[in-house]
Residue, then its C-alpha position, 0 to 999 in steps of 0.5 A: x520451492x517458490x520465492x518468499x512472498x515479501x521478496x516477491x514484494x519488494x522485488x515488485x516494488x523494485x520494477x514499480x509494482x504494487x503486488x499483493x496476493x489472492x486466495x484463490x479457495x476464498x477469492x480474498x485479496x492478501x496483503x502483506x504478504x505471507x504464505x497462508x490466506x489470513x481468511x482461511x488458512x490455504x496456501x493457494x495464494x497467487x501474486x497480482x498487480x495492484x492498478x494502484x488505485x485507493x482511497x484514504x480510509x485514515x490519516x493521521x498528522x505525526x510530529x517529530x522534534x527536529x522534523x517536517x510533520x508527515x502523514x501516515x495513512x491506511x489506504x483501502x487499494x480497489x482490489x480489495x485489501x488496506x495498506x498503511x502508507x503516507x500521502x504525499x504531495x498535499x500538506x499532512x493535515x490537508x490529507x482527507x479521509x476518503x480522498x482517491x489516491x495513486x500510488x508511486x514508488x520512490x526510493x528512500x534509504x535506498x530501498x523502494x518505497x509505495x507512497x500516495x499522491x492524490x488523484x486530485x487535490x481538494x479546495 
């Protein structure tokens, strides 16, 4: 039997690696991942390593009582699939849609996290 697909997942993020699957019948990128292709339903699903490489598609400002306001944004990867994630290092409200974006991987809670950081922070 072959290993779950989100320990797969986070075992990746643990080694500082976004992965993600491909369909290898429809030769679309999955994620989050799962054990059939959302696309067309077959189980011929292979892991891949993202370069980490995206661009913010949208972004939105959260506010809670007692805390720093954060971003929390949905990210087109260039391997062709969309993650929800944040942007960090750049003030929530200056994230921008359509900004290129790399991703890292810190640790938060004790658990591996990927978060964004922008490829070049706008005037």
């Amino acid at each position: 039997m072959s290993q779950a697909p989100a320990l797969a997942y986070a075992e990746g993020l643990a080694a500082g690696e976004l992965r993600f699957q491909h369909c290898a019948d429809c030769a679309q990128a999955v994620f989050h991942p799962r054990v059939l292709c959302p696309h067309c339903g077959s189980e011929s699903l292979d892991r891949q390593v993202s370069s980490g490489l995206g661009t913010v598609y949208a972004t939105a400002v959260l506010h809670q009582r007692g805390t720093d306001p954060y971003n929390v944004a949905l990210i087109d990867l260039d391997e062709g699939f969309r993650m929800m994630s944040r942007v960090e290092g750049v003030a929530p409200e200056d994230v921008a849609i359509g900004s290129r974006v790399s991703v890292t991987v810190i640790t938060e809670d004790d658990q591996p996290l990927a978060v964004f950081r922008p490829l070049e922070v706008r005037a």
